[in-house]
Backbone as a chain_set.jsonl record, in Angstrom:
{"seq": "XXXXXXXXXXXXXXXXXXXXXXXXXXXXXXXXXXXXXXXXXXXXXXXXXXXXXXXXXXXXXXXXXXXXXXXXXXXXXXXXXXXXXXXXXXXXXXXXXXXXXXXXXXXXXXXXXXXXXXXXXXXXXXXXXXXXXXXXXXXXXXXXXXXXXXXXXXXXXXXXX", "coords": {"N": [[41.98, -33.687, 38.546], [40.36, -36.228, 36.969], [41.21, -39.473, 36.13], [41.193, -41.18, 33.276], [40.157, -43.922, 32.255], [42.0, -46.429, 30.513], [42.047, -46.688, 26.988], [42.628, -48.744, 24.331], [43.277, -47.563, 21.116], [42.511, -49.399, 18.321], [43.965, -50.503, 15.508], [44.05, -51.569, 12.3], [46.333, -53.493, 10.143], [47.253, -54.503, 7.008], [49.386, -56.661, 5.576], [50.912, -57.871, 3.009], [49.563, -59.893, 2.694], [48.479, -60.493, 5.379], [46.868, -59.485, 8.662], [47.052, -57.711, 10.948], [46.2, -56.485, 14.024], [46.855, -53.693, 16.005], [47.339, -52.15, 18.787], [46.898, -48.527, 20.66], [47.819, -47.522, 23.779], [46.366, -44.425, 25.318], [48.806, -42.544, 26.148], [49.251, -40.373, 28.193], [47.303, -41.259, 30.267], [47.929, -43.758, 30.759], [50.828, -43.068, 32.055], [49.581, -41.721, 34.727], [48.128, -43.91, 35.458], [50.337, -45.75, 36.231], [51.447, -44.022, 38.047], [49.732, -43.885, 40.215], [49.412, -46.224, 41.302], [52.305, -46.562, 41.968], [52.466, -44.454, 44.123], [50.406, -45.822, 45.531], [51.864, -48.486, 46.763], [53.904, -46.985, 47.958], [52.627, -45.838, 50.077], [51.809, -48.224, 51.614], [54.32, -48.947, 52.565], [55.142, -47.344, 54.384], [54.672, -47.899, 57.151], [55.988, -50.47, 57.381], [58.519, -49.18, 57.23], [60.374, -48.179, 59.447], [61.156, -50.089, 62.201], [59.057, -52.603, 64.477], [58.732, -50.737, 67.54], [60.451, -49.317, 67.821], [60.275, -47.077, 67.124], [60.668, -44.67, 68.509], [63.538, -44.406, 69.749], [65.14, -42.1, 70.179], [67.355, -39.996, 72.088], [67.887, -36.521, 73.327], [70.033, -34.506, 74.171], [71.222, -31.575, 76.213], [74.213, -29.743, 76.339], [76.695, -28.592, 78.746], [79.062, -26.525, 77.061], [82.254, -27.102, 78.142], [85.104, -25.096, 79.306], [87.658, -25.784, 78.664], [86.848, -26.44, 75.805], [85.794, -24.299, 74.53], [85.31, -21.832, 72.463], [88.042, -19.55, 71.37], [87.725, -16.753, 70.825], [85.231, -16.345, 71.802], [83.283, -14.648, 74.102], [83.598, -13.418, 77.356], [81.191, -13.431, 78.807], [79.623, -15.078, 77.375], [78.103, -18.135, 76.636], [78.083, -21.593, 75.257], [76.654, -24.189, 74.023], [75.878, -27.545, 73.565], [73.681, -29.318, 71.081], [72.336, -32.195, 70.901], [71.289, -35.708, 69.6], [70.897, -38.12, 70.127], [70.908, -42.0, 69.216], [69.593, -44.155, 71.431], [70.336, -46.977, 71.458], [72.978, -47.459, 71.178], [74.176, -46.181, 73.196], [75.258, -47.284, 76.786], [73.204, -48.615, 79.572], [74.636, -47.215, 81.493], [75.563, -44.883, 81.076], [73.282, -43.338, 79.521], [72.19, -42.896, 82.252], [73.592, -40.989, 83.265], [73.492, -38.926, 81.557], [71.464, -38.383, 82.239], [71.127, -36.782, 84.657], [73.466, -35.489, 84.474], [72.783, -33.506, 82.538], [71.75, -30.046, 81.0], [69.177, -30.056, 79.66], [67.337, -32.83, 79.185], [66.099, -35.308, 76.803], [63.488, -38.275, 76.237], [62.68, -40.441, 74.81], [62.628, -39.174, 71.697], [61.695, -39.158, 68.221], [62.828, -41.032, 65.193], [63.062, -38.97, 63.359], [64.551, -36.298, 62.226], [63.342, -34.051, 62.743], [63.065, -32.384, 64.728], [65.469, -31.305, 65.196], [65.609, -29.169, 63.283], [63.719, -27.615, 63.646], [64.322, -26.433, 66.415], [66.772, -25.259, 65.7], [65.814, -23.364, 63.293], [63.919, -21.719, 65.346], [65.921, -20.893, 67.109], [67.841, -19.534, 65.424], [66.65, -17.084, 65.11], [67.31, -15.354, 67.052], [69.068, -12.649, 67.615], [71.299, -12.263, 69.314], [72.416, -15.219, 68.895], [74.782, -17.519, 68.326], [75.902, -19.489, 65.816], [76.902, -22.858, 65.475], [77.274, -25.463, 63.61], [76.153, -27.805, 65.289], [76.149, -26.881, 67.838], [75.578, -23.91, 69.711], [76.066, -20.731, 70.642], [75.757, -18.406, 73.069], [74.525, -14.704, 75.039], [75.596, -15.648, 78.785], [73.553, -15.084, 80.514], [70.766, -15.811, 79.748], [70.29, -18.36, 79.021], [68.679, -20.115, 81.01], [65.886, -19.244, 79.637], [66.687, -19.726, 77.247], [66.874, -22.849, 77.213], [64.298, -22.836, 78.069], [63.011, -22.224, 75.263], [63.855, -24.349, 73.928], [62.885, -26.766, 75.042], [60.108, -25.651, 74.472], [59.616, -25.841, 71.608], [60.224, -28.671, 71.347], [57.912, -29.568, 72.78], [56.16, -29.089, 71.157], [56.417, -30.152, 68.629], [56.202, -32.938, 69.517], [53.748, -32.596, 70.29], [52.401, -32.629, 67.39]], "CA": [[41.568, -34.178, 37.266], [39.86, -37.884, 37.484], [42.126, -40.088, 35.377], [40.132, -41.604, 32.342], [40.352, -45.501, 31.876], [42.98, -46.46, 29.232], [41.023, -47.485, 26.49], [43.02, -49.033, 23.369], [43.18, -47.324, 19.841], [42.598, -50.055, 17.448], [44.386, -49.94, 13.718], [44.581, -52.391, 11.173], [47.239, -53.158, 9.138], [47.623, -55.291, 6.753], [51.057, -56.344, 4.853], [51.581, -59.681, 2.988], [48.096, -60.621, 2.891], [48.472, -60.653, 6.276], [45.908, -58.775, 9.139], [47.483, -57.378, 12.158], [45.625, -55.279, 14.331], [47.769, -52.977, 17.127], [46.537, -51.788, 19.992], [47.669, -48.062, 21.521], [47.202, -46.773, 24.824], [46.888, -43.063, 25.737], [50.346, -42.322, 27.308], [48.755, -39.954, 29.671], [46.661, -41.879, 31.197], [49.158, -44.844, 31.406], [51.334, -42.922, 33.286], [48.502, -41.419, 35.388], [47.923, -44.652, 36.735], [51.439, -46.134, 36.779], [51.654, -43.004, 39.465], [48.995, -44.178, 41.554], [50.035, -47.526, 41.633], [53.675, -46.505, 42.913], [52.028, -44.398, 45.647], [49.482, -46.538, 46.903], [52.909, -48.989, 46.893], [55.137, -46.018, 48.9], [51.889, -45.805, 51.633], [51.602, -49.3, 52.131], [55.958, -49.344, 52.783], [55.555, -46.346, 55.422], [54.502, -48.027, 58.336], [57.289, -50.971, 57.654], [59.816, -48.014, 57.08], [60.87, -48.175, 60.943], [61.029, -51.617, 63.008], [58.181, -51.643, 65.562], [59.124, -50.767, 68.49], [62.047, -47.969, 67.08], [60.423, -45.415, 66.259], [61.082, -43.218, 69.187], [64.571, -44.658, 70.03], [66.151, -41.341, 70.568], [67.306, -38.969, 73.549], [68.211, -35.356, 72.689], [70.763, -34.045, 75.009], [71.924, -30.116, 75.805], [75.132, -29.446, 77.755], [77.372, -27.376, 78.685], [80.099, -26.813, 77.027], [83.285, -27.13, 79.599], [86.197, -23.746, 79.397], [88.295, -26.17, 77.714], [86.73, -27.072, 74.833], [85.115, -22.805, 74.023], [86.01, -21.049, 71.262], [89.293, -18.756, 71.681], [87.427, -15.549, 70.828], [84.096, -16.124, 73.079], [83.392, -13.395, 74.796], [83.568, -14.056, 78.239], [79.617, -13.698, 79.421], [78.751, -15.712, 76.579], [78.089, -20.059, 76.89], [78.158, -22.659, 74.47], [75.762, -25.681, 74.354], [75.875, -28.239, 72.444], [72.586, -29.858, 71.104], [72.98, -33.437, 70.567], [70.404, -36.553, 69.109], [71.679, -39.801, 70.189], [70.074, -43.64, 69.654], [69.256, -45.11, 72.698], [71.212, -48.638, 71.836], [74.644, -46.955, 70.554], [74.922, -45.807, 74.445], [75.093, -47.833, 78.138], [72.181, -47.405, 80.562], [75.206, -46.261, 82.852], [75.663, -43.24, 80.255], [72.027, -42.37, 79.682], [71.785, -42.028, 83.214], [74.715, -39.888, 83.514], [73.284, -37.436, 81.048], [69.952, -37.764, 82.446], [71.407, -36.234, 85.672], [74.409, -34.254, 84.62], [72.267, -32.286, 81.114], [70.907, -28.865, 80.961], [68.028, -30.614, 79.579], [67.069, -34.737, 78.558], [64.581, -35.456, 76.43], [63.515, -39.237, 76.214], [61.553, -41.6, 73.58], [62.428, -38.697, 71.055], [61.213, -39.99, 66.763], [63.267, -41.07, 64.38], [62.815, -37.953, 62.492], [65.582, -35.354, 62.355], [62.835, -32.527, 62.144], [62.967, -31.457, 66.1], [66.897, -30.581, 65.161], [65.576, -28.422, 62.837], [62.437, -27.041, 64.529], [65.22, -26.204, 67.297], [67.698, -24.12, 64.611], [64.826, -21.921, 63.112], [63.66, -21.05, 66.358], [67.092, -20.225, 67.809], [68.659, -18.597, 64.318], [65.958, -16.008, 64.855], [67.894, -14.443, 67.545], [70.103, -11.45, 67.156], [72.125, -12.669, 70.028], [72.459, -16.555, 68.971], [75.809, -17.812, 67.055], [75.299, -20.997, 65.845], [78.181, -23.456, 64.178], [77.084, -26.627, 62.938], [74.826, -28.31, 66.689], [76.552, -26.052, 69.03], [75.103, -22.301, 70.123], [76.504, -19.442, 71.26], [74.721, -16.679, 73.291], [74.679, -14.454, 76.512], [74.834, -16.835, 79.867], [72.391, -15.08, 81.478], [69.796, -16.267, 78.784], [70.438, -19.851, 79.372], [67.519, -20.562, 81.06], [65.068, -18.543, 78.435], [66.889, -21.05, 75.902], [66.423, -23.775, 77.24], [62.76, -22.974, 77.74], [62.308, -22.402, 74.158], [63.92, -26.082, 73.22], [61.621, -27.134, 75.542], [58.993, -25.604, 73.871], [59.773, -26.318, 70.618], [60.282, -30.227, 71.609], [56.686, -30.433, 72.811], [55.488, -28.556, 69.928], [56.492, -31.391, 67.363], [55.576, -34.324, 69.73], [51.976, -32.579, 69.785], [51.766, -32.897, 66.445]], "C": [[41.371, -35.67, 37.371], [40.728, -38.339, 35.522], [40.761, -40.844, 34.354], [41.055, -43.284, 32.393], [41.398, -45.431, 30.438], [42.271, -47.498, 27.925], [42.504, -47.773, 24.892], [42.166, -47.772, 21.727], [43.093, -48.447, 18.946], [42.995, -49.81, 15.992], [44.659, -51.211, 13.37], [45.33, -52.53, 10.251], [47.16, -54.326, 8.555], [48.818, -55.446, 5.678], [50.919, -57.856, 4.582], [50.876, -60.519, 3.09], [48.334, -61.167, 4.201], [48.119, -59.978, 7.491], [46.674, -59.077, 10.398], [46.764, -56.617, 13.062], [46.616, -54.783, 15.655], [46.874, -52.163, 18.152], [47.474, -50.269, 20.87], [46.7, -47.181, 22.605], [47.482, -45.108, 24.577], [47.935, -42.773, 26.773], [49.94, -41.767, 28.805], [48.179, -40.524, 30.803], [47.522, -43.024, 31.888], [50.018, -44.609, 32.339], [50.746, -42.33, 34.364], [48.092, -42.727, 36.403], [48.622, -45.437, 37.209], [51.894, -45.425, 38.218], [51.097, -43.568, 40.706], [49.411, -45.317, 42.198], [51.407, -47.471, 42.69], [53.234, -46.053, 43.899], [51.354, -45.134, 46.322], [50.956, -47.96, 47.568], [53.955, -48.387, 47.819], [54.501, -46.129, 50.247], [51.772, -46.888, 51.912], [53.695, -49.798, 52.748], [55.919, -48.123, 54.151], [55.572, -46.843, 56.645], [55.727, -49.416, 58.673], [58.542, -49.99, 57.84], [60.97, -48.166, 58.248], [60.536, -49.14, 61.602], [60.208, -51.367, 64.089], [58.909, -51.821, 66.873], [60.175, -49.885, 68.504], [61.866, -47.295, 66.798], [60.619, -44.378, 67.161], [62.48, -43.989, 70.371], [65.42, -43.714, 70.797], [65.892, -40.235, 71.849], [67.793, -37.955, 72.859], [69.055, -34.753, 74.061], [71.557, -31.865, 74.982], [72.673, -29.978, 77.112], [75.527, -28.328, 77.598], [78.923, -27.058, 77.868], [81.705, -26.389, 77.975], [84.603, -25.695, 79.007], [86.7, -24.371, 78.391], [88.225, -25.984, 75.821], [85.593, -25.571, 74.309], [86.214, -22.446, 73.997], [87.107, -20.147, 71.556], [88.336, -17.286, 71.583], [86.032, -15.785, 71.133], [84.078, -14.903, 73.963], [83.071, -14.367, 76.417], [81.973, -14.463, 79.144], [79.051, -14.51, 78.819], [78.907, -17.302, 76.911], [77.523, -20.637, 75.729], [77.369, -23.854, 74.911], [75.494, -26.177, 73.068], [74.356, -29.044, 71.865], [72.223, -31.249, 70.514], [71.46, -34.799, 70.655], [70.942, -37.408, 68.901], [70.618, -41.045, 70.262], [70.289, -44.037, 70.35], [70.965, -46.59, 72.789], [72.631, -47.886, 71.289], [75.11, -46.548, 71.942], [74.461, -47.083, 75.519], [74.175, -47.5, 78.679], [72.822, -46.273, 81.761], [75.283, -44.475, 82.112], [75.198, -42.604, 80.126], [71.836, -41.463, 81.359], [72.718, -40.576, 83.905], [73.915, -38.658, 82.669], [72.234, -37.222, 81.211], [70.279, -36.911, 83.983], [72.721, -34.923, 85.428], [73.556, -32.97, 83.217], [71.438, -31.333, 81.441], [69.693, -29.386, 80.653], [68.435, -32.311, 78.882], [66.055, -34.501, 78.384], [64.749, -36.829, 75.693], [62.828, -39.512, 75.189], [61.593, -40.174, 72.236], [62.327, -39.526, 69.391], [62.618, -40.062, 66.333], [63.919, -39.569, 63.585], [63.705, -36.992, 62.685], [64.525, -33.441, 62.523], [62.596, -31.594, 63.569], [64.142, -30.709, 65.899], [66.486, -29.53, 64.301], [64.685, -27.094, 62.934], [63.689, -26.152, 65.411], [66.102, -24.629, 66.759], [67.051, -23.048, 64.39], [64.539, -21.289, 64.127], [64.586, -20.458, 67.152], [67.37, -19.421, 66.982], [67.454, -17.127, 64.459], [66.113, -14.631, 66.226], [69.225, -13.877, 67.328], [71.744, -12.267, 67.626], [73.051, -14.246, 70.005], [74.027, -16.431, 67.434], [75.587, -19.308, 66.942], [76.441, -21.733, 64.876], [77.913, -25.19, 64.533], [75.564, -27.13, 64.541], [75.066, -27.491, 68.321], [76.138, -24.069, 68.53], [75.415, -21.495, 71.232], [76.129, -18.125, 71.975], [75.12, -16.514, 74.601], [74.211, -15.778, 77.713], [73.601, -16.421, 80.418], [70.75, -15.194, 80.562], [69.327, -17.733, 79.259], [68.79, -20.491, 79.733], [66.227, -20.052, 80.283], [65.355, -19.753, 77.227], [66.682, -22.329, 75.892], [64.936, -23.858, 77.185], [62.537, -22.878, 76.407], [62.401, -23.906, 73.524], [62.755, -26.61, 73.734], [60.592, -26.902, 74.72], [58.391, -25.91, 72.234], [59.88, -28.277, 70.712], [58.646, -30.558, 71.954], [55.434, -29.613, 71.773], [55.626, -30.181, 68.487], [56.158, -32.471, 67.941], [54.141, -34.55, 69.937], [51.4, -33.054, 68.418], [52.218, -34.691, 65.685]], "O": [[42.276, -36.327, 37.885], [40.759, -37.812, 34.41], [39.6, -40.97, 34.741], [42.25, -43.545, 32.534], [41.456, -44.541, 29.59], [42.067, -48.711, 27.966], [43.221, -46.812, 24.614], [41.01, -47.412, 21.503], [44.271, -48.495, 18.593], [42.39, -48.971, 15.325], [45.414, -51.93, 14.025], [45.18, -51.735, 9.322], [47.006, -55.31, 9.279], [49.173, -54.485, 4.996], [50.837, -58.779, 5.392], [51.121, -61.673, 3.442], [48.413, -62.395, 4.236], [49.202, -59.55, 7.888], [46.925, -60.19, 10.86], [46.753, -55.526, 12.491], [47.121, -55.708, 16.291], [45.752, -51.688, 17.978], [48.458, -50.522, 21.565], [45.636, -46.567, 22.53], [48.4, -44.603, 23.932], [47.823, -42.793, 27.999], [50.095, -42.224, 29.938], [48.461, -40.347, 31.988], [47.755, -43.2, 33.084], [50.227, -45.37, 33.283], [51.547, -42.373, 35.297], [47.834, -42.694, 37.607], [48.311, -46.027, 38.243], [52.461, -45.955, 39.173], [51.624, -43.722, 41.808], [49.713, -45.416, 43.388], [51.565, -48.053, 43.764], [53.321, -46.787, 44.883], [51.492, -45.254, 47.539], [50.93, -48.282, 48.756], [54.779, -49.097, 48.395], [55.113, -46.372, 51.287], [51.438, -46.793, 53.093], [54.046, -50.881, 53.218], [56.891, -48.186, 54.903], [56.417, -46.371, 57.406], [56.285, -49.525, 59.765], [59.437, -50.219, 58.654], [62.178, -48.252, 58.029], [59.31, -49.196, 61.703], [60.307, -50.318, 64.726], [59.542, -52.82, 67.214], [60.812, -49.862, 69.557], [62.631, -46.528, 66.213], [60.744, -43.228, 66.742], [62.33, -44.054, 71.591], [66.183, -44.035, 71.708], [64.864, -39.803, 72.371], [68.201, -38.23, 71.731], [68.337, -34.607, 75.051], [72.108, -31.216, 74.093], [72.306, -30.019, 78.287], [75.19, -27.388, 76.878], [79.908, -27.576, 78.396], [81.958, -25.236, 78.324], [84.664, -25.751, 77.779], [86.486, -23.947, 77.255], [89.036, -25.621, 74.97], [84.571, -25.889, 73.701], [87.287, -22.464, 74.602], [86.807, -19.905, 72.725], [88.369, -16.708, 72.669], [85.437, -15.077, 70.321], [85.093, -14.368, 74.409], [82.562, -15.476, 76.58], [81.733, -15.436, 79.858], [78.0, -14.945, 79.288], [79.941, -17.638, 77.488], [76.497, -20.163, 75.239], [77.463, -24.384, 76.018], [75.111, -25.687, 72.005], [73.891, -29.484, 72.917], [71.718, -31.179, 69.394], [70.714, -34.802, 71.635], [71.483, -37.715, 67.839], [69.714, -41.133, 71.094], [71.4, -44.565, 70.322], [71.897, -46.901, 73.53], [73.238, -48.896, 70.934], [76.33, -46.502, 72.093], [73.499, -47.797, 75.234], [73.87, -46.308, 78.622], [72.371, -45.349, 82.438], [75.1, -43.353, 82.585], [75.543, -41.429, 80.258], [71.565, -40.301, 81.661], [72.496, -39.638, 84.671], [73.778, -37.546, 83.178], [71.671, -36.25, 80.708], [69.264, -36.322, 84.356], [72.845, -33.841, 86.003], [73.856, -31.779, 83.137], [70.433, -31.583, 82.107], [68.893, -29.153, 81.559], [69.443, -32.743, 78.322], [65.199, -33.902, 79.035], [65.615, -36.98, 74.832], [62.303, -38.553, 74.622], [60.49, -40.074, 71.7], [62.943, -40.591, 69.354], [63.507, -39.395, 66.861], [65.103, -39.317, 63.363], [63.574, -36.714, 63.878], [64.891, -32.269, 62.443], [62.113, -30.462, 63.595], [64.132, -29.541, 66.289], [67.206, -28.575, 64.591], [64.868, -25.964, 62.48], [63.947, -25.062, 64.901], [66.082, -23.477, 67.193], [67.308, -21.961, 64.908], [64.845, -20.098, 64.06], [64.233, -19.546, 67.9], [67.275, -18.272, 67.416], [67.671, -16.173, 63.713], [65.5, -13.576, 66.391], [70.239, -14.468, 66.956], [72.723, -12.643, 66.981], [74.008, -14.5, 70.736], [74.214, -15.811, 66.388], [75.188, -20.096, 67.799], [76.796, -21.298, 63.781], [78.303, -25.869, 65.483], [74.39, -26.763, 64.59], [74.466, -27.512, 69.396], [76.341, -23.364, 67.542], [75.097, -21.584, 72.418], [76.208, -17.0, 71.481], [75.713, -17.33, 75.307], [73.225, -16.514, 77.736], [72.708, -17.199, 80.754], [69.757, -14.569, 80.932], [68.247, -18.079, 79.739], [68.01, -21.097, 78.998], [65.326, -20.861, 80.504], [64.558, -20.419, 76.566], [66.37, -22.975, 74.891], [64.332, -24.676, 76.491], [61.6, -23.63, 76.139], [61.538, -24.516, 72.893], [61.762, -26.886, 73.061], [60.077, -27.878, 74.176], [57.251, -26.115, 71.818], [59.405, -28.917, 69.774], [58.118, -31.584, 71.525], [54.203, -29.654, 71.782], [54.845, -30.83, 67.791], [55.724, -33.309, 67.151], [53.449, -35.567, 69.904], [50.339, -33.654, 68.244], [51.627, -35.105, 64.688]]}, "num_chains": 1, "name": "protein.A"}
């Protein structure tokens, strides 16, 4: 619907031998283009949003999780991995490189954007076999590598687009 110009109502009043005239807008329209105004104001704030040079800060890490630290009632064929979205500067380069050598998978220069963690979830929660509690997943070991290929594939599914 193309927004109409806000054109004044004119009324005269007078009171007290005295000539006022008032002026009203059509509401609709007023806020019709108070709207636009704020968005063209939200798209011109998007590309400050994120400092340049930060927007793909993060690594995405999937381990293993160690005997210790699995669940008491695990079944024993089954493995735990945790799926983890860390900023770059909150770790050491000695640390990255540790988990770029000891992780089931590393994935580098990942966005800002929380929406691969969730890309990740849907595509796992849609197996029978998958338990899932809070960033850690639960399924047969001998899958493992099948699961990781799907992160995988799901990871360069969202950095295509």
């Amino acid at each position: 619907m193309a927004s109409q110009a806000a054109t004044p109502n004119l009324r005269k009043i007078t009171s007290n031998n005295e000539s006022f005239t008032i002026g009203s807008y059509n509401v609709t329209d007023t806020l019709s283009d108070r709207i636009t105004d704020l968005n063209q104001q939200v798209r011109q704030l998007v590309p400050r949003a994120v400092p340049n040079g930060k927007e793909r800060t993060y690594i995405l890490i999937v381990e293993e999780v160690n005997e210790d630290e699995q669940l008491e009632d695990q079944q024993e064929d089954h493995i735990t991995i945790p799926i983890r979205r860390i900023n770059r500067k909150d770790l050491r380069p000695a640390k990255i490189e540790r988990y770029r050598r000891e992780s089931l998978l590393f994935v580098d220069n990942l966005p800002i954007a929380m929406t691969i963690n969730e890309k990740i979830k849907e595509a796992l929660q849609q197996r029978q076999d998958m338990e899932i509690w809070s960033t850690h997943y639960t399924f047969p070991e001998n899958q493992l590598d099948f699961i990781i290929d799907i992160i995988q594939a799901v990871i360069d599914t969202e950095r295509a687009h």
